[in-house]
N, C-alpha and C positions, 0 to 999 in steps of 0.2 A: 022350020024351027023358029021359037022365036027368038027374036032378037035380044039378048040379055040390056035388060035397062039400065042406059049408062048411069054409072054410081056418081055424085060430085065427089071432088076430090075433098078427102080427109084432110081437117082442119093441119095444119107444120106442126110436127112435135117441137118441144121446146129447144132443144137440141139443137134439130133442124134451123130454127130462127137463128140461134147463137152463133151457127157456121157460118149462115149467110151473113150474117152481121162481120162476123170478124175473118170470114172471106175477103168482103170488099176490102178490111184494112188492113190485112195481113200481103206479105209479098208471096208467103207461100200459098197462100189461097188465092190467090192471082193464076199463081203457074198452075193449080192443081189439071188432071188430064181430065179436060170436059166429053173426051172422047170415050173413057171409061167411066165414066159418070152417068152417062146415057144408057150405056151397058147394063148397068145396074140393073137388076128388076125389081120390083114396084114395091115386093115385099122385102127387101134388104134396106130400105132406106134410114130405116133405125141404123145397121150398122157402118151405113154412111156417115153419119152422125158418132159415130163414135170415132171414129178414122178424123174427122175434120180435129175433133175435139185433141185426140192424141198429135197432131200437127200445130194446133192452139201451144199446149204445152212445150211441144219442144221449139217452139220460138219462144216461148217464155224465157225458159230455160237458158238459151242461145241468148235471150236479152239481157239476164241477173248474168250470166259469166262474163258477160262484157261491161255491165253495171261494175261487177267484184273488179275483172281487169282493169277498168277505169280507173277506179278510184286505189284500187294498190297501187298504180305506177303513177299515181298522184301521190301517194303517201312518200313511195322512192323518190318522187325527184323533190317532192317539200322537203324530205329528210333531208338531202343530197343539200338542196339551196341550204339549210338552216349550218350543216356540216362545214358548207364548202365555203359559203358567202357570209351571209349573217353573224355568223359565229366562227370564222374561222381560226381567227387570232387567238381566240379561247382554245381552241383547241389544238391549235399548232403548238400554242405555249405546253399544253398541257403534254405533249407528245415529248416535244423539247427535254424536258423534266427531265423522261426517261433515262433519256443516253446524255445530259448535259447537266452543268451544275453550274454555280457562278462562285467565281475564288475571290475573295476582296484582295486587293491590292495594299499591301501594307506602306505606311509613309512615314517617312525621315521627320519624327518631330526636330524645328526649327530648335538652334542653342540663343541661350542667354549670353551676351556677352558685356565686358565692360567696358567702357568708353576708349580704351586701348585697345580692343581686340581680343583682348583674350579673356575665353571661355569661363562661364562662371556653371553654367548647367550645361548638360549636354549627356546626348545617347550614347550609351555601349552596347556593342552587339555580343551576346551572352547565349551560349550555347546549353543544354541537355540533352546528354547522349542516354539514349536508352539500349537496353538488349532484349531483345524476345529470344526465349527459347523454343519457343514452338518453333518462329521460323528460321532458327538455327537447325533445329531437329529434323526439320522438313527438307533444307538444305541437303544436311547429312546423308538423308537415306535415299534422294534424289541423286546427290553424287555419288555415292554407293551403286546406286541399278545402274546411273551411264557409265562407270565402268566396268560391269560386269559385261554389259551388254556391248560396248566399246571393242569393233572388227580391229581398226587400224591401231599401229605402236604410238603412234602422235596422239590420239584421242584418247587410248591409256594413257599416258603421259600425263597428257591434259588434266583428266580427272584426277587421277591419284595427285598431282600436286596441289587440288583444289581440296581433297582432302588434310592434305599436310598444313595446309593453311589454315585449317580450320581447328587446331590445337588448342586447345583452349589456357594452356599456359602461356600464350603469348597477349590473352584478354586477360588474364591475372597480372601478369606483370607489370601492367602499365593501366592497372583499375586497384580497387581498394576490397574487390571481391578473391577472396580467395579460390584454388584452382577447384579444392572439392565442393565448393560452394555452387559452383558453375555447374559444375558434371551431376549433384542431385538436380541441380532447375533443369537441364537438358533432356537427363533421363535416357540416354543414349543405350540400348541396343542390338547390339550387333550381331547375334540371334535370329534379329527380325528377316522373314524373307522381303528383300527389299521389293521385291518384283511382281509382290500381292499387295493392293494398294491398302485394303481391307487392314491387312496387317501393320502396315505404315499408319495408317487413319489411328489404329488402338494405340500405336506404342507413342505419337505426338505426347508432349505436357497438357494438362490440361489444371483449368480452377486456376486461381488470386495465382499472378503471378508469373504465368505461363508466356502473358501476351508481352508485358513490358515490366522491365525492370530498370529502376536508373541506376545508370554508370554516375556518372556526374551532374548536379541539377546545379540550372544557371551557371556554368564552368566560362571563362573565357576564352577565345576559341585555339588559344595558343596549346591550352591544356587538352580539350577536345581534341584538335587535332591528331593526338597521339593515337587516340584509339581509333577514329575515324581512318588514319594512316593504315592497319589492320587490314584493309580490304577485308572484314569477315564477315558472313551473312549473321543474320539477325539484327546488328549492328544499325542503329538509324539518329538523327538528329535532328532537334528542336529547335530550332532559333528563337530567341527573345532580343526585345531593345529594354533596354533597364537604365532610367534617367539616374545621372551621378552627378553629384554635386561637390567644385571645388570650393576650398575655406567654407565648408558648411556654416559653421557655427554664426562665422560673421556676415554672413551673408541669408541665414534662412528667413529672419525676419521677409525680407525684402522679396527674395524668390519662392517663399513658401515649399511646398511640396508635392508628388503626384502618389495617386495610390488606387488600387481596383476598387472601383462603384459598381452594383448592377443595375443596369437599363434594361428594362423589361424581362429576356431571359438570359441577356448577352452581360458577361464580366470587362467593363470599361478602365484601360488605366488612363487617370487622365488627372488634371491640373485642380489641387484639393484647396490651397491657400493663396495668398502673396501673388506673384504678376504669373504664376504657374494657373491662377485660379481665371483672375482676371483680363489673359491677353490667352487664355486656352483656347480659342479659335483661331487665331493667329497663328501661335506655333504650332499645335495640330499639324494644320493642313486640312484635306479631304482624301481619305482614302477612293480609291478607283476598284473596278471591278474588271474582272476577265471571264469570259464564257471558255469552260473548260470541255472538256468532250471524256465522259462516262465510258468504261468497263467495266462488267462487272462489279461496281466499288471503288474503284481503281483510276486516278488522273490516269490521263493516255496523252492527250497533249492539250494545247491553248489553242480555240477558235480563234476569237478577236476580243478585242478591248470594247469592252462594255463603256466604258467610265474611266476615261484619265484620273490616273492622282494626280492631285497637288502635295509637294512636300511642304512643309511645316517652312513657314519663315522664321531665321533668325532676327534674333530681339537686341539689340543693343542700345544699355544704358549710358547715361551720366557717371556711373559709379565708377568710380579708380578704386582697383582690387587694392593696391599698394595702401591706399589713404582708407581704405576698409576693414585690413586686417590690422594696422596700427593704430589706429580707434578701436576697436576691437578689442586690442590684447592691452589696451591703454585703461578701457574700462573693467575688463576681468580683473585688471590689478588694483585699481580703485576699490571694487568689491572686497577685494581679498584684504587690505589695510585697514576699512574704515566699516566693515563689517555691515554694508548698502543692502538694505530689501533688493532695490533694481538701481540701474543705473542706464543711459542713455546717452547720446551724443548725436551729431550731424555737423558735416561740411559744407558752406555751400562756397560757389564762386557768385562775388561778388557784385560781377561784370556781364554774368548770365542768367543768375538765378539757378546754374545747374546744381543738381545733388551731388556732392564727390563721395560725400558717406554717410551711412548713417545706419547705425546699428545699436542695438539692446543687449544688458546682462540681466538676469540668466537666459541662454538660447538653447538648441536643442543640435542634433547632427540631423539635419534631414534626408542624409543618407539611411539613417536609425530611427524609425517613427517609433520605436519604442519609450524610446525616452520622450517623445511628449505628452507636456500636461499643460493646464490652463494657464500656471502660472511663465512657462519657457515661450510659450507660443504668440505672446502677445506684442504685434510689432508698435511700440509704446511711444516712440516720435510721431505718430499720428492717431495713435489709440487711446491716449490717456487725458484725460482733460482735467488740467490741476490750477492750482492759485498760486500763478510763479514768485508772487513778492517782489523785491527792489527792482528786479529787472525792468519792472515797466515805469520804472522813472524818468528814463531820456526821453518816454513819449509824452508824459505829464508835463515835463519843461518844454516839449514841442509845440503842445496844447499854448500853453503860457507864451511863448514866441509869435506862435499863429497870431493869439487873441491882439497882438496889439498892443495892450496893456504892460509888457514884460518885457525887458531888454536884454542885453549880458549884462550890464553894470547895474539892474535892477537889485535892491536888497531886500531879504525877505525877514522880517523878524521871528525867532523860534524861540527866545527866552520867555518863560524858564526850562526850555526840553522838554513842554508835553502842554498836552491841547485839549481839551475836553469839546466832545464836539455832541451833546444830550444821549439822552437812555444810560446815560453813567459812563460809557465810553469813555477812554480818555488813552490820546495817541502822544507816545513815548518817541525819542530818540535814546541814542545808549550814550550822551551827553548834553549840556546846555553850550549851543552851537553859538547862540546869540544870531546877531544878526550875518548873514551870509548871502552869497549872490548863488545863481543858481550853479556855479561851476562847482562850489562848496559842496550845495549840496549835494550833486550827484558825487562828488566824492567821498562827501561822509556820508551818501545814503541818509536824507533826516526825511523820517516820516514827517514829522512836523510843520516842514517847507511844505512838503509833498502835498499835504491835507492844505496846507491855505494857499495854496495856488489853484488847486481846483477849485475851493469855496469862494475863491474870489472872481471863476469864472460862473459863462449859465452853465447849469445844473447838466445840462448834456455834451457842457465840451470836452470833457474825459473821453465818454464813452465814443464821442462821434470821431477823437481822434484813434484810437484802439483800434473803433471801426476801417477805420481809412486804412490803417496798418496791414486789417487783414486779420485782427485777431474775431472772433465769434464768426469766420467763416471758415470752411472745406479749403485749403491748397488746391494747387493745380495737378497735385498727384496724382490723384482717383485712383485711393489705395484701397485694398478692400477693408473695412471696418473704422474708417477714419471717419473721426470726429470732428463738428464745427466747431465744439467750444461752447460759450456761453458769455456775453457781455451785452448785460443789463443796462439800461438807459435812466437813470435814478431821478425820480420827479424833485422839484424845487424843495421840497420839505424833508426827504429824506437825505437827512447832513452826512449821518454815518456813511452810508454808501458811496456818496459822494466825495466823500473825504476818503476811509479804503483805497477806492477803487485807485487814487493817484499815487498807492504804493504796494498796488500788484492783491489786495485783497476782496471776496467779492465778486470777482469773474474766471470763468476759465478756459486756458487756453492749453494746446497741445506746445508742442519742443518744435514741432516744423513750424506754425506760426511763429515764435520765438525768430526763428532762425530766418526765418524770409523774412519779419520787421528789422531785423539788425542788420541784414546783408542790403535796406533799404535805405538805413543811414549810412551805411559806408558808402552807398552807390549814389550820394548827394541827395538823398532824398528821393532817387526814380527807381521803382519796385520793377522788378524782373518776377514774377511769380516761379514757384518753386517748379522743377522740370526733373524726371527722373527717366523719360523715355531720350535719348537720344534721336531716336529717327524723328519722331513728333516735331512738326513744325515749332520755335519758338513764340510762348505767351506773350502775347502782346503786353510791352510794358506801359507803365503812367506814374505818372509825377504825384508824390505825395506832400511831399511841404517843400520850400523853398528851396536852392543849393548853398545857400547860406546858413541857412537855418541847419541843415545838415550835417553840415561842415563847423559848426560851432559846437552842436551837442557833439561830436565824435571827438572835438580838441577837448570837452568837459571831460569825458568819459576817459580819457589817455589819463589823466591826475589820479583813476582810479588803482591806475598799474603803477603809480608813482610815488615817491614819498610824501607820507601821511594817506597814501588810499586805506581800500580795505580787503587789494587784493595785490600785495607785492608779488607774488606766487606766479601770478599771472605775466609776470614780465620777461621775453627771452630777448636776452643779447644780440644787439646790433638792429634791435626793429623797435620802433613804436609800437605800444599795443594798447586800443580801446577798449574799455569792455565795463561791464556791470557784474556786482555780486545781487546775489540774492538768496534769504535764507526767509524760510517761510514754515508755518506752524502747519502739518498733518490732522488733515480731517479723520476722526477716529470712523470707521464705516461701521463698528457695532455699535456704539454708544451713542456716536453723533456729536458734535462738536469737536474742538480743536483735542489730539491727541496728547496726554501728558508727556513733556519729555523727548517728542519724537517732532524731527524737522524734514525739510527738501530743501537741496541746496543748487542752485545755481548758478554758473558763469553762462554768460554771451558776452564774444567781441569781434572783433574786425583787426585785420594787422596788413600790410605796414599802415598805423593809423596816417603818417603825412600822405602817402594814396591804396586805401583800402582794395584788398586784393582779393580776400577770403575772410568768412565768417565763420566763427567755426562754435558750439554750445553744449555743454555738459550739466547732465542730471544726475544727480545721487539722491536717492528717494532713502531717508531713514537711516545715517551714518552714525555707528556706534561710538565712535574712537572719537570724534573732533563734529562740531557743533555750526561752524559758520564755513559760510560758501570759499572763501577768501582762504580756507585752511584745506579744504576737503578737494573741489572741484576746480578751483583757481589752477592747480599746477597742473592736474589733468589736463587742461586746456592748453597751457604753456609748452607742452610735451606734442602734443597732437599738431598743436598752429606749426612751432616750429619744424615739423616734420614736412607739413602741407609747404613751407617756404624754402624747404632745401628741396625738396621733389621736382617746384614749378620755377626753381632757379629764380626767384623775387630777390631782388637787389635789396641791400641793407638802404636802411634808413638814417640809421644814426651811427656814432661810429663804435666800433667794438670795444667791451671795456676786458683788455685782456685779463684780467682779475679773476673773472666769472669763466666758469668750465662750459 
């Protein structure tokens, strides 16, 4: 036979290639069995090739499920990091929420008080009692099933007197709801099977009304108490702090008022005016906060203190209540006689520069913000900037003292009683003085003197002494809405002004400057700036003109309280008394220039004038009945000093003219 001619071998299917290929790099084509491979016969090699192929895929296969595996439990544990690490605090907080809330801590606003101690502002705690009926009704039928349900004699017991108490004539009795009032809000009953909550759930109240009802709103807790005493379910209470104010009237200027603002979406009560406005941080405080712990809706208890409060500090003034409401009722009666637009006053001590009072008519209750309006509200010793007239004479002869040029025994010529000083101007006295020294004139108040002691000074030593005084500057009160005044510097040509301005015309000044330049002559010339905070460090003082010089014009000034002044009115028994009148023409504010007919009257003085003790200044703005200072506010003053002198026990000066009442 012959020998079959050996075939070459058939080129590798493509297949075939592919196996071998991803044989060598595969682990399963490593292990494959080479032992069955051989086996094969020659013509199955194709489905070798398929076989290698389905091994290709399920490594594939086996490689994407652990590619998938990879990267999910890379997704878990990035999540996991971003959860646990990254962002943890976000999301603990956000968990927190859940079951926690935060309660703010409510704080003790600080009291106002007066330089004695007692209380001018201060908090009341002020209750509303509410009643729901739901959750009376709820109660009700609650205590209804535990004693139906109720094995033992004690647990009946128990409940049925928990029903007895809940009678609703003894919520009547001691509320202003009557008993059948109560029993429709309730909507009670007794029908219902208690024991089907379904049926409970329908017969509750429901709509306006259901939830809360007030017993009492803002009640004081004496009166609360009554119904809170009840033990009765539905029954709950509101606390409030609600600021009160003693001797409102005299005192609102000063302390102003507090009242609800909204801040963003929260209802604020807080300090609207007066040292309520401008020391509102102080007495505040800082409320603190508490992390509470969530049921349902429901406080359960207190975690921990988030945020200490701070309570509100008290505030205590200069002001003596006593020398506050008798200034006060000193000026309402001045109103009431002389029929005053407004009228004003102030106290100060001499010796410190403190405020003892100082108060405006017409005022308001600031207990009652109903009653205010533009014209009650306005605290006018530091708000009002006016042209006080004579009073600024003792600083004119001060001027003249300083310059050099002026002595006591200097005479000043004023004959014939009036002075033409160009533009037609022409300055009057209310007689021909002739010639007189400056004691004169401050006693007879001559414009006349007044205009040629300035004119004979430079053109700016009016104003520079004014300045020194303090007038065209702010106090040291730092009151809200207070004014600097206004005192012009009048150049060499301008005479009028120059001449004015040395009998209070021309510039303007408030009643606390008034009151701090007088309380500077009595204190020898050295200014104590005006002080109304008591805790506040005292202003540093400084010397304004000499102790001689001081002590001179206040011996002028005492001739005013004396025979032939222009202010007998002003003199009380057993004391020396300093002081100035001053009556000056009303700027009309619709028309513009001087007002027909309508004036402002002024006293300032100092007493015991031999050693000044206290100063004390009264305003009556536009007095119907009586025309000059000397008639109007002169006695006011005499009334008020003498009251400041028997309060602070000031020994007599002079000796008593038992004559006089």
């Amino acid at each position: 036979m012959k020998k079959p001619t050996p075939q070459k071998p058939k080129k590798k299917s493509q297949e075939s290639d592919l196996a071998d290929k991803l044989g060598k790099l595969g682990s399963l084509g490593k292990k494959t069995d080479k032992s069955s491979q051989k086996k094969l016969p020659k013509k199955n090699k194709s489905h070798q090739g398929v076989v290698l192929i389905g091994g290709l895929h399920d490594v594939q296969r086996f490689q994407a499920i652990w590619v998938i595996m990879v990267i999910f439990l890379a997704i878990l544990f990035g999540r996991a990091w971003w959860l646990q690490v990254h962002n943890a605090d976000f999301y603990i907080q956000k968990a927190n929420e859940f079951i926690t809330f935060r309660q703010n801590l409510p704080v003790q606003r600080g009291m106002i008080l007066d330089t004695n101690g007692v209380p001018l502002a201060a908090n009341a705690p002020l209750m509303t009692v509410v009643f729901s009926p739901y959750d009376y009704a709820n109660a009700y039928y609650t205590n209804k099933r535990f004693l139906q349900e109720a094995q033992s004699e004690s647990a009946k017991k128990r409940y049925s007197q928990a029903l007895q108490n809940m009678d609703l004539t003894r919520l009547a009795g001691v509320s202003n709801i009557p008993k059948q009032t109560l029993q429709a809000m309730v909507k009670i009953d007794d029908k219902v099977n208690v024991k089907k909550e379904e049926e409970i759930k329908a017969a509750l109240p429901k709509g306006t009304g259901s939830r809360r009802v007030v017993v009492f709103n803002k009640t004081t807790p004496e009166i609360a108490q009554t119904v809170i005493d009840l033990n009765m379910a539905g029954i709950s209470v509101e606390k409030h702090e609600q600021r009160f104010y003693l001797q409102p009237e005299p005192n609102a200027h000063i302390l102003g008022y507090m009242s609800q603002i909204t801040k963003g979406k929260k209802s604020v009560y807080t300090g609207r005016s007066g040292l309520e406005l401008t020391h509102n941080e102080y007495l505040s405080g800082k409320a603190g906060q508490m992390l509470m712990l969530r049921g349902f809706g429901t406080q359960i208890e207190e975690v921990k203190e988030i945020k200490p409060r701070t309570d509100g500090e008290n505030l205590t003034l200069t002001i003596d209540s006593r020398l506050q409401y008798i200034l006060y009722k000193e000026l309402v009666e001045l109103a009431r006689i002389q029929s005053v637009r407004s009228a004003s006053g102030m106290v100060v001590d001499v010796l410190t520069g403190d405020v003892l009072a100082m108060s405006s008519w017409p005022s308001y209750n600031s207990n009652n913000l109903s009653e205010l309006n533009g014209t009650n509200e306005r605290n006018r010793p530091v708000m009002d900037a006016i042209e006080p007239g004579s009073v600024m004479k003792p600083f004119t002869v001060a001027a003249a003292l300083d310059s050099g040029k002026y002595n006591l025994n200097t005479l000043i010529h004023t004959s014939p009683g009036t002075l033409s000083v160009g533009d037609g101007r022409v300055i009057r006295d209310s007689a021909n003085y002739g010639s007189i020294t400056m004691a004169k004139l401050i006693q007879k108040s001559s414009n006349v003197g007044s205009a040629k002691i300035a004119l004979s000074l430079p053109a700016d030593a009016i104003a520079k002494i004014q300045t020194r005084f303090g007038f065209g500057q702010k106090t040291n009160l730092n009151m809200a809405g207070e004014v600097a005044g206004v005192v012009r510097t009048p150049k060499r040509g301008e005479i009028a002004l120059r001449a004015t301005m040395a009998y209070g015309y021309g510039q303007e000044v408030t009643l606390a400057q008034i009151a701090q330049a007088y309380a500077t002559l009595g204190n020898n010339g050295v200014m104590h700036p005006l002080r109304l905070i008591k805790d506040d460090p005292a202003p540093q003082s400084k010397r304004i003109i000499s102790e001689s010089h001081a002590q001179s014009i206040v011996a002028m000034m005492r001739t005013v309280t004396e025979q032939g002044g222009t202010a007998l009115d002003a003199a009380i028994n057993g004391y020396h008394v300093a002081g100035k009148t001053g009556t000056s023409r009303r700027i009309d504010p619709v028309k513009g220039g001087y007002a027909e007919g309508q004036y402002r009257n002024i006293f300032a003085g100092v007493a015991p004038a031999s050693n000044p003790r206290f100063a004390v200044v009264i305003v009556a703005e536009d007095p119907r009945k009586q025309k000059y200072a000397g008639q109007t506010v002169a006695p006011v003053f005499a009334k008020v000093m003498k009251e400041v002198l028997r309060l602070y026990n000031v020994p007599f000066d002079k000796p008593l003219d038992v004559a006089q009442k």
